[in-house]
C-alpha positions as CSV (number, residue, x, y, z in Angstrom):
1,X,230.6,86.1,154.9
2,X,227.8,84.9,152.6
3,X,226.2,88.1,153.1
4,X,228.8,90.3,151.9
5,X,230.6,87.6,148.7
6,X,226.7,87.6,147.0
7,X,226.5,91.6,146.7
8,X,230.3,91.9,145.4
9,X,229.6,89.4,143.1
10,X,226.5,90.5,141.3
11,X,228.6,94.1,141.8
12,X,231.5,92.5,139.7
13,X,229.2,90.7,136.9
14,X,227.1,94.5,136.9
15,X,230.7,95.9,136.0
16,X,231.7,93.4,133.6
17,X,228.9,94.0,132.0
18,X,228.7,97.7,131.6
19,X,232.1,97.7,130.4
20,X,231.7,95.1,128.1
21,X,229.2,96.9,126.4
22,X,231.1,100.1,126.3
23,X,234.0,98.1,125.1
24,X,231.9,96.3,122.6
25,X,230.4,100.5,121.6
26,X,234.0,101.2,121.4
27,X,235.0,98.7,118.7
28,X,232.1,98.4,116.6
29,X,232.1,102.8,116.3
30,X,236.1,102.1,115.7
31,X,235.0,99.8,113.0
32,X,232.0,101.6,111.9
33,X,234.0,103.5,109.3
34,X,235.6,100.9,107.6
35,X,232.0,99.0,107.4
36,X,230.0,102.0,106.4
37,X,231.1,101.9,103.0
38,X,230.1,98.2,102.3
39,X,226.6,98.7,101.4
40,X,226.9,101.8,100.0
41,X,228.8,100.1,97.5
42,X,226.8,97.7,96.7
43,X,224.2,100.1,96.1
44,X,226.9,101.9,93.9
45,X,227.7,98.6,92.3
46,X,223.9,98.1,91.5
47,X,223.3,101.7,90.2
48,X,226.3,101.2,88.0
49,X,224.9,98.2,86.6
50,X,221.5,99.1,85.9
51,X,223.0,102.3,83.9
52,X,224.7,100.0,81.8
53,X,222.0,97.9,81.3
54,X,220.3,101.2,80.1
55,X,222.6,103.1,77.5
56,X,224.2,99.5,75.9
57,X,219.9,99.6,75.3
58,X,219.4,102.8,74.2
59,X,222.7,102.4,71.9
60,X,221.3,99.1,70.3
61,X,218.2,100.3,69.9
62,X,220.3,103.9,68.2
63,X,221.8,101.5,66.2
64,X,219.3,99.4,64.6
65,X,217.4,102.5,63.7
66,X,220.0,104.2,61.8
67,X,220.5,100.8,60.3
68,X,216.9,100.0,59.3
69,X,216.5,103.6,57.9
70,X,220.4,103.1,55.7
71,X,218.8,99.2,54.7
72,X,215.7,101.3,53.8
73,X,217.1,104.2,51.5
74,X,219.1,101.7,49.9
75,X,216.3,99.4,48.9
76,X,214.6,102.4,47.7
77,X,217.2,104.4,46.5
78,X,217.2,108.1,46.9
79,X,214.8,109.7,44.5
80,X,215.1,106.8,41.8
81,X,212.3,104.2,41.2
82,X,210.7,103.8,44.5
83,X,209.0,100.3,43.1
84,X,212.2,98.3,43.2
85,X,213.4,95.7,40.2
86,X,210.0,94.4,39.7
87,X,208.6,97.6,39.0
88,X,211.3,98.4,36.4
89,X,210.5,95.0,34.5
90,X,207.1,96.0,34.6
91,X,207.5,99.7,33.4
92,X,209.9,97.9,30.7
93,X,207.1,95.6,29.1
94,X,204.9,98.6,29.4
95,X,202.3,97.8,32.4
C-alpha cells in the first residue's frame, strides 16, 4: 500500500503545484493592467516636475532681465545725460 500512497502523493503536490503557478500567472496577468500604469506614472510625475522646475527658471531668469534692462534705462534715461545727477552738478559748476 506504501508503494502505491508515495507516487499519488508526490503526483498530487506535482499538480498543486503546477496549478498553483498557473493560477498565480492567472492573477498577476489579471492584475498586470491595473499595475502597469503605476510606474509609468511616477515617471510621468517626475518628468512633470522637472519641467516645472525648468520654465518657473527660465521665466525668473526672463523676468529679471527685462527688469535689470527697465532699472537700467531708467537710471540712464533714454538719450538724456547718461552721467546721472553727479554729472549734472558737475557740468553745472563747469568741470
Amino acid at each position: 500500500l506504501e508503494e502505491f500512497v508515495r507516487p499519488f502523493s508526490l503526483s498530487l503536490r506535482l499538480f498543486g503545484n503546477i496549478f498553483a503557478e498557473e493560477v498565480l500567472l492567472l492573477i498577476v496577468s489579471t492584475l498586470a493592467p491595473l499595475l502597469a500604469p503605476v510606474p509609468i506614472m511616477g515617471l510621468s510625475l517626475l518628468f512633470g516636475l522637472i519641467q516645472a522646475i525648468v520654465f518657473t527658471t527660465l521665466t525668473a531668469i526672463y523676468i529679471g532681465g527685462v527688469v535689470e534692462a527697465k532699472a537700467h534705462l531708467h537710471r540712464h534715461g533714454h538719450g538724456h545725460d547718461h552721467h546721472g545727477a553727479q554729472g549734472a552738478l558737475a557740468h553745472a559748476h563747469g568741470h
